[in-house]
C-alpha positions in Angstrom: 0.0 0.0 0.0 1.1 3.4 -0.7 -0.3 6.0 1.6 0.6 9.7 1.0 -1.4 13.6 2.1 -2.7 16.0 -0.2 -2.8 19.8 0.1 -1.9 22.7 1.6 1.4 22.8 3.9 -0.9 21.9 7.7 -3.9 20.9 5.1 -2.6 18.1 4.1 -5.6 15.4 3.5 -4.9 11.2 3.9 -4.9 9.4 1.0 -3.9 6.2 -0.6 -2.4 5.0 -4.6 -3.9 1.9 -5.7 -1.6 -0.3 -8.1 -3.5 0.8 -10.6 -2.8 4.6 -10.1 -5.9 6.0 -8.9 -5.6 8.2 -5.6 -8.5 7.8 -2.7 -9.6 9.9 -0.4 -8.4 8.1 2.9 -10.6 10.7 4.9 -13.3 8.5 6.1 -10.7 6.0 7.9 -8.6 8.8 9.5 -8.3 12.3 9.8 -4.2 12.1 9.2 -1.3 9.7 8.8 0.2 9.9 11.9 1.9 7.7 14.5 -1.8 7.0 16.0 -2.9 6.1 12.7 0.1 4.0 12.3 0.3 2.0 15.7 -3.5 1.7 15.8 -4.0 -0.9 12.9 -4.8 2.1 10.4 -2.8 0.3 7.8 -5.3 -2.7 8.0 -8.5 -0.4 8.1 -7.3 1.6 5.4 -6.8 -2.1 2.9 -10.0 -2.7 4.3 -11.5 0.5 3.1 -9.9 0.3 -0.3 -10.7 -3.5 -1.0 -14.3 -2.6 -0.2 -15.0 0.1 -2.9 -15.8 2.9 -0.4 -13.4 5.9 -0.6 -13.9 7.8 -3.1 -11.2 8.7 -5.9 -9.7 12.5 -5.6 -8.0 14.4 -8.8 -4.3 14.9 -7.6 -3.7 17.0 -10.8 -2.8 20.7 -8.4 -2.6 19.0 -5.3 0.5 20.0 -3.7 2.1 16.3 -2.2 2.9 16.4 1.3 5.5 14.7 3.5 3.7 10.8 3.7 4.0 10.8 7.6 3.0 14.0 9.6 5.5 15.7 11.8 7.5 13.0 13.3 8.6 12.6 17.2 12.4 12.7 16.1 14.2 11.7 12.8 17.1 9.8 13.3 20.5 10.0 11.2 22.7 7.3 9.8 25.8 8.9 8.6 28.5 6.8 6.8 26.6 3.9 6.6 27.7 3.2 2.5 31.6 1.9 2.0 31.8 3.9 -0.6 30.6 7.2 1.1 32.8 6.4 4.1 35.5 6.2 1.0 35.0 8.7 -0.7 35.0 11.8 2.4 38.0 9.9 3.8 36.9 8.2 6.7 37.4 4.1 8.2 34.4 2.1 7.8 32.6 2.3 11.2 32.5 0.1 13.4 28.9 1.4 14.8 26.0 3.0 13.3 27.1 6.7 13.2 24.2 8.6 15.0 22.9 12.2 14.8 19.0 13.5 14.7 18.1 16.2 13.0 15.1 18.6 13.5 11.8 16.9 13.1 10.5 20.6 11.6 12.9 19.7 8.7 10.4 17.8 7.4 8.6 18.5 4.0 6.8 17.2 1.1 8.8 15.7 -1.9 8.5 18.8 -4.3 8.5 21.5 -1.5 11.3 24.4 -2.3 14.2 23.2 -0.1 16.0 27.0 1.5 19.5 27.3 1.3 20.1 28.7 4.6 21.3 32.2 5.2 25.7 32.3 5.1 26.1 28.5 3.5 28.4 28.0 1.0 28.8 24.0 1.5 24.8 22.6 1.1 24.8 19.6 0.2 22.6 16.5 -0.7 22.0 12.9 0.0 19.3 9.9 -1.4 18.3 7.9 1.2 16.2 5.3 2.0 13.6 6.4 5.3 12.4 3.4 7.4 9.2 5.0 9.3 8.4 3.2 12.1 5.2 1.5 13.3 4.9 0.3 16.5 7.0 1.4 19.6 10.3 -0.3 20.0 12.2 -0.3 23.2 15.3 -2.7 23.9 14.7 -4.9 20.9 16.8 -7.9 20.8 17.2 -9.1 17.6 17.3 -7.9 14.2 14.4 -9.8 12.6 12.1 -8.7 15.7 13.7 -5.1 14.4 11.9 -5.4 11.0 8.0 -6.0 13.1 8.2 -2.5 14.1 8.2 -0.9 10.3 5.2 0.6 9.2 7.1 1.4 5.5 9.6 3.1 3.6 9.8 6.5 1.7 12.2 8.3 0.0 14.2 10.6 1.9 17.4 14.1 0.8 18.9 14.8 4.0 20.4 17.6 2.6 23.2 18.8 4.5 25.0 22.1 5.4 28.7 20.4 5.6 30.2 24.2 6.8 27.7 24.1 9.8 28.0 20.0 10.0 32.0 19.5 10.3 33.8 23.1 11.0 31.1 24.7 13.7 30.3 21.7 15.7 31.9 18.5 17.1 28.1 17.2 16.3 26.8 17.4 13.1 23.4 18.4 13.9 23.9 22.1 13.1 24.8 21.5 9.5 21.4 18.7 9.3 18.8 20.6 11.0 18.2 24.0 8.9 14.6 24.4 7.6 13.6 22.1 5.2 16.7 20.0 4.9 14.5 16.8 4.8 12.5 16.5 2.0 10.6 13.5 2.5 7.8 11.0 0.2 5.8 10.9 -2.3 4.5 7.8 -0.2 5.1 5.5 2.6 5.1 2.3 0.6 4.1 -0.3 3.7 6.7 -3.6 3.4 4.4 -6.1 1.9 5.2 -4.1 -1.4 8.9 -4.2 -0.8 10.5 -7.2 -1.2 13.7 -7.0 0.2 14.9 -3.6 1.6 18.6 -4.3 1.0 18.2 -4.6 -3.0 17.0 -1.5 -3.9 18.7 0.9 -6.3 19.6 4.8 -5.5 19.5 7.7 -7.9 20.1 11.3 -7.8 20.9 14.0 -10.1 21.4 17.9 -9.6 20.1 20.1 -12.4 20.4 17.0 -14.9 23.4 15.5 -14.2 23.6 12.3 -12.3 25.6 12.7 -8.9 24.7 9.3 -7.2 23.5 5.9 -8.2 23.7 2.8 -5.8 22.3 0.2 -4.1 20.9 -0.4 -0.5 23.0 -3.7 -0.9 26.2 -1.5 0.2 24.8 -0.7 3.5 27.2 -1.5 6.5 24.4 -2.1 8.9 21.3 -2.9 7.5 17.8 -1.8 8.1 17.1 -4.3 10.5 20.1 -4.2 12.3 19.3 -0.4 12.6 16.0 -0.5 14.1 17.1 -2.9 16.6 20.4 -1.1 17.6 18.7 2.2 18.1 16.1 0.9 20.2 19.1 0.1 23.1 19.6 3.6 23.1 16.0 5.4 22.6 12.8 4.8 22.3 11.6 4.6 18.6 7.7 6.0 18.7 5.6 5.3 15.9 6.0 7.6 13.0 9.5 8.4 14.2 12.0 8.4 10.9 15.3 6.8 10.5 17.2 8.1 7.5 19.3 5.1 6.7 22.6 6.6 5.0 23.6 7.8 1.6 25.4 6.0 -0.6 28.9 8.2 -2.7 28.1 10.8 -5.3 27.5 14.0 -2.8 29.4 16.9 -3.4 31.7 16.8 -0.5 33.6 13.5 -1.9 33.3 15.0 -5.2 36.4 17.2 -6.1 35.4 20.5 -8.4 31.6 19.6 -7.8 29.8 22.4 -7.2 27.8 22.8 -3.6 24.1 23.8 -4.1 22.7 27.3 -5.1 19.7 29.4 -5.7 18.1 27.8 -8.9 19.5 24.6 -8.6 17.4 21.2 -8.8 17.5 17.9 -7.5 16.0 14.8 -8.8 15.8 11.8 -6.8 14.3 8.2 -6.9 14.8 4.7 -5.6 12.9 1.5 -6.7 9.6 0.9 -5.6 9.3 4.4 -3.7 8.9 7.1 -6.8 10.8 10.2 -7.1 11.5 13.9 -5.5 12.4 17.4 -7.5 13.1 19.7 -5.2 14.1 23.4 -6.6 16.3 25.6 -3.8 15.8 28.8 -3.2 17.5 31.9 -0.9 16.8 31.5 2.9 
């Protein structure tokens, strides 16, 4: 199932894409897609609702496309978690997950204008693969059990300020946390409709040109292995986000690539999960 919002930025209406492309008005089942929704066996009401012909179809045509989820608890970082990112910016393969959060306000929709934020010369972007998650998770023991508690996937740019990130901080929240450095949708795709999470392929291009291309198989730690790991060190709430890592291709392990700038656009997609354009503008 791929559930996604509709409208306005705090407007944003519930709906659902069929796999035959239609859009539904997910209205009559919930009032949002939220971690309620999520945790409450909304997924299963809302296949019930659509197998049962009773929503009726909306015109996306105009409809601005909101972030899937609402306003998460917390988004969670994975930094470094590709071998070939870790190559290319110069640093050892982890022997952890590399953790940092970033502002849960960061959150948009998949087409929203992304700001460049006021004195940045370095922003920067990064295709990820989000893991939303479904049901709390506290002190989970094992990876597989780590995979129960996710309510779907989604396409995620955690754009990144790398200025603020690695010269202002020792964290590298500063640099991940400016307004509307997440970018996040067009749907949650629930994992029935993906079959394996680690075999999906990453794209991204900047104004035409592609930057990244890879493959969830070159994670270090997988998703499962994430979920599971976190939840030893903080709660994970339902509709909290963990962006998973990005794999090489971004502009700071790219010599002579230029960093982001007013006009510029970015094109993103992985399999299963659709695409993103973001166009950035002046803060």
């Amino acid at each position: 199932m791929k559930l996604m919002r509709l409208g306005a930025l705090g407007e944003e209406r519930p709906a659902v894409r069929t796999n035959d492309g239609r859009v539904l008005d997910l209205s009559p089942v919930t009032a949002d897609i939220d971690g309620a929704f999520l945790s409450s066996g909304g997924v299963a009401h809302a296949r019930a609702a659509v197998a049962s012909g009773e929503l009726t179809e909306l015109e996306p045509v105009g409809l601005r496309v909101g972030a899937p989820v609402s306003r998460p608890g917390k988004v969670v970082g994975i930094g470094l978690n590709y071998r070939d990112h870790a190559r290319e910016t110069g640093a050892p393969i982890p022997p952890r997950p590399v953790v940092f959060m970033k502002d849960p306000s960061t959150v948009v929709g998949p087409y929203d204008e992304v700001l460049i934020p006021r004195g940045s010369a370095r922003t920067d972007w990064e295709v990820e693969l989000a893991v939303v998650i479904g049901s709390r998770a506290r002190y989970v023991e094992s990876a597989r059990e780590g995979l129960r508690h996710i309510a779907g996937y989604a396409i995620s740019n955690d754009v990144s300020e790398r200025e603020f990130q690695l010269d202002y901080s020792p964290q590298w929240d500063l640099g991940k946390s400016c307004e509307t450095f997440n970018p996040l949708g067009p749907w949650l795709v629930t994992p029935d409709e993906i079959d394996d999470p680690q075999d999906l392929g990453l794209r991204l291009a900047v104004n035409g040109v592609r930057r990244q291309h890879g493959t969830t198989r070159d994670m270090i730690f997988q998703v499962s292995h994430l979920v599971a790991y976190l939840s030893n060190y903080m709660v994970l709430e339902p509709g909290d986000v963990i962006n998973t890592g990005t794999p090489a291709g971004v502009a700071l392990g790219l010599p002579g690539a230029p960093y982001l700038r007013p006009g510029d656009t970015v094109e993103l997609s992985i399999d299963g999960l659709g695409s993103q354009r973001q166009t950035f503008a002046s803060a």
